[in-house]
C-alpha positions, 0 to 999 in steps of 0.5 A: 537494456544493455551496458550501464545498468539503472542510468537513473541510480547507481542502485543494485535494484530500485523502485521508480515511483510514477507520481504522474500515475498516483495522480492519476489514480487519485482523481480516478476514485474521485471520480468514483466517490459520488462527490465525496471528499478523499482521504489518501492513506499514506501509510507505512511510507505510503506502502513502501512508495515514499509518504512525503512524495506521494502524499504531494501527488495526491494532494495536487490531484484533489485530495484534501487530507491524509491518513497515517497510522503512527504519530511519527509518520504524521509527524515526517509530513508536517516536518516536509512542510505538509499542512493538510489535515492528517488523521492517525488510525490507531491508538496511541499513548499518552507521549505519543498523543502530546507529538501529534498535538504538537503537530497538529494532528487529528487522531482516533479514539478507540474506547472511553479510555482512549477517549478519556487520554485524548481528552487530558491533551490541550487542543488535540482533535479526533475522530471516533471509530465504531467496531461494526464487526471487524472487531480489531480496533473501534468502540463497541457500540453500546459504549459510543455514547460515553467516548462521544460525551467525553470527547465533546467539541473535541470530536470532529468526525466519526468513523467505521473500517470494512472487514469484507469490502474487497472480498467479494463485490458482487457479494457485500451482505457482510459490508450491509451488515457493517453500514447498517450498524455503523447508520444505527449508531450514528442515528442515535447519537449526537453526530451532526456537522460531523464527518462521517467516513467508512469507505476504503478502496474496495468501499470506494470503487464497489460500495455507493452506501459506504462513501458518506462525506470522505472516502479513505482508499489507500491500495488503489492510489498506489493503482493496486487491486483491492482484492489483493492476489486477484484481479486487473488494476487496470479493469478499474482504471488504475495505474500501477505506480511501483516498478522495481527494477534490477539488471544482469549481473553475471550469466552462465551456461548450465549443462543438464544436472547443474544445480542452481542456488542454496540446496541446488533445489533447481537443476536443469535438465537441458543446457541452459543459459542462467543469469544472476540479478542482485536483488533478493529477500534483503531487497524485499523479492521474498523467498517465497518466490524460490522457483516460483518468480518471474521477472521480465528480460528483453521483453520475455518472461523469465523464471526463479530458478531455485531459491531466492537468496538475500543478496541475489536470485538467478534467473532462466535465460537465453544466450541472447541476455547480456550483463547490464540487461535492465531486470523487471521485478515488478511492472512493465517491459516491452508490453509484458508485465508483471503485477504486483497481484500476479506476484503476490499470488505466486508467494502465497501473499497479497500486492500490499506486502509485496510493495510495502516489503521493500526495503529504502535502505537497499532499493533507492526510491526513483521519482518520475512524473513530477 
């Protein structure tokens, strides 16, 4: 691309979210579900994709209800006029609770003290999630059968979370472990009509046992791997539905020993051509990246050189690359790509943070395949 940069936004760097692709990864895990319901989880804005926009995609595509972890993102959709159900995750306080009864809200009790607030709350329904060994959230156990007394009629389904789902899908003796548990507690107590519910993405893909009645992926609708740093979406059938995009701002010719960025950590060691793009760790490309990124101009693979600043990074170029040329950060250009697990893996993290790092109030949401 060359002369104006992002037709679409005047944006320094944007995000092109492609609800055709969030619909289609959709009735993809559908697919995979073994005639189970989905949950499509749409927090932390939809991990940095828009929750309002995308949990309207997913909904067209199937999905019968929706999963948060604050009481104010359910509340963001019921405000956009969104009636399906919605579960929050977490344990929230006594103000907290009375904002999701007053949206309608399913939410989770965690303990017999959870259980115990959200009983104090006219109208308000839940879910009971079980620690088969997770241990971050959920009732021990041998303490289900009193939150599951106190919550009476109240409790509309029951619930698990996998630790190593993703780990390993050819190795699941830990994910076994969990199921096996979770179908004990659920054998002994008093459950039935209820909806039972324990697979995520990882679950939903790799996991029949794990699928119950509703399955809950969350990465895989944004066509991420659940394994994180590894792995093809595409191998799964899943499309990617982030790009982030920036542009050229200014080029330059290095001569050998020119340094580049703070601490002039690169320095080239040939004459080279250098170009400075107007996104940085402000905008969610971590610093991490520093001389370790990769970006896509012309249809070529570009490296970081040196660090990754807050408002801009510089990338290694040709003399052919000009002012105005399109910057992919993230996504596809001219059949290269770059994924958002090949750039969690070069900054020491995983796909999730990658997308839910960047940052709306400096990268403007794009929305294509309405």
């Amino acid at each position: 691309m060359t002369g104006e940069p992002l037709r679409e936004s005047p944006a320094r760097t944007a995000a092109r979210i492609d609800l055709s692709a969030v619909r289609h990864n959709v009735r993809t895990l559908i697919g995979r579900a073994g005639g189970a319901r989905l949950m499509a989880v749409v927090k932390a804005d939809a991990y940095g994709h828009g929750a309002v926009e995308v949990a309207r995609a997913a909904l067209s595509a199937g999905a019968d209800s929706l999963a948060v972890v604050t009481a104010e993102e359910g509340a963001e959709l019921r405000d956009a006029g969104i009636g399906a159900p919605v579960l929050v995750f977490t344990d929230l306080l006594p103000e907290k609770l009375a904002l999701a009864a007053s949206r309608g809200l399913t939410v989770t009790a965690h303990s017999p003290q959870s259980a115990r607030r959200i009983a104090a709350v006219p109208g308000l329904r839940a879910h009971l999630k079980v620690n088969t060994g997770m241990n971050r959230w959920g009732v021990a156990p041998d303490e289900v059968g009193e939150a599951r007394r106190v919550l009476g009629d109240r409790l509309t389904g029951v619930y698990t979370h996998l630790a190593c789902a993703d780990s390993d899908p050819e190795d699941s003796g830990s994910t076994r472990r969990q199921l096996a548990l979770f179908e004990e507690v659920l054998d002994a107590g008093s459950f039935a009509g209820l909806t039972v519910h324990a697979a995520n993405s990882a679950g939903t893909l790799w996991h029949p046992r794990s699928r119950y009645d509703l399955v809950r992926p969350g990465v895989a609708i944004y066509g991420m791997h659940p394994q994180g740093d590894e792995g093809d979406p595409h191998e799964e059938g899943l499309r990617p539905v982030m790009s982030l995009v920036s542009y050229v701002a200014d080029t330059r010719r290095l001569e050998p020993g020119d340094g580049v960025s703070y601490g002039l950590t690169f320095r080239a060691e040939e004459p080279m051509y250098a170009a400075t793009v107007p996104a940085g760790y402000a905008e969610g490309y971590r610093r991490t990246l520093s001389n370790a990124g990769v970006a896509i101009v012309r249809g070529e693979r570009r490296p970081v050189l040196g660090r990754v600043t807050m408002d801009a990074m510089v990338l290694g170029v040709d003399g052919v690359v000009e002012v105005g040329d399109e910057v992919v950060l993230v996504g596809e250009q001219a059949g290269e790509r770059v994924g958002a697990e090949e750039l969690g893996r070069l900054a020491g993290t995983i796909n999730y943070e990658i997308t839910t790092g960047v940052n709306p109030r400096r990268v403007e949401r794009i929305y294509i395949g309405r």
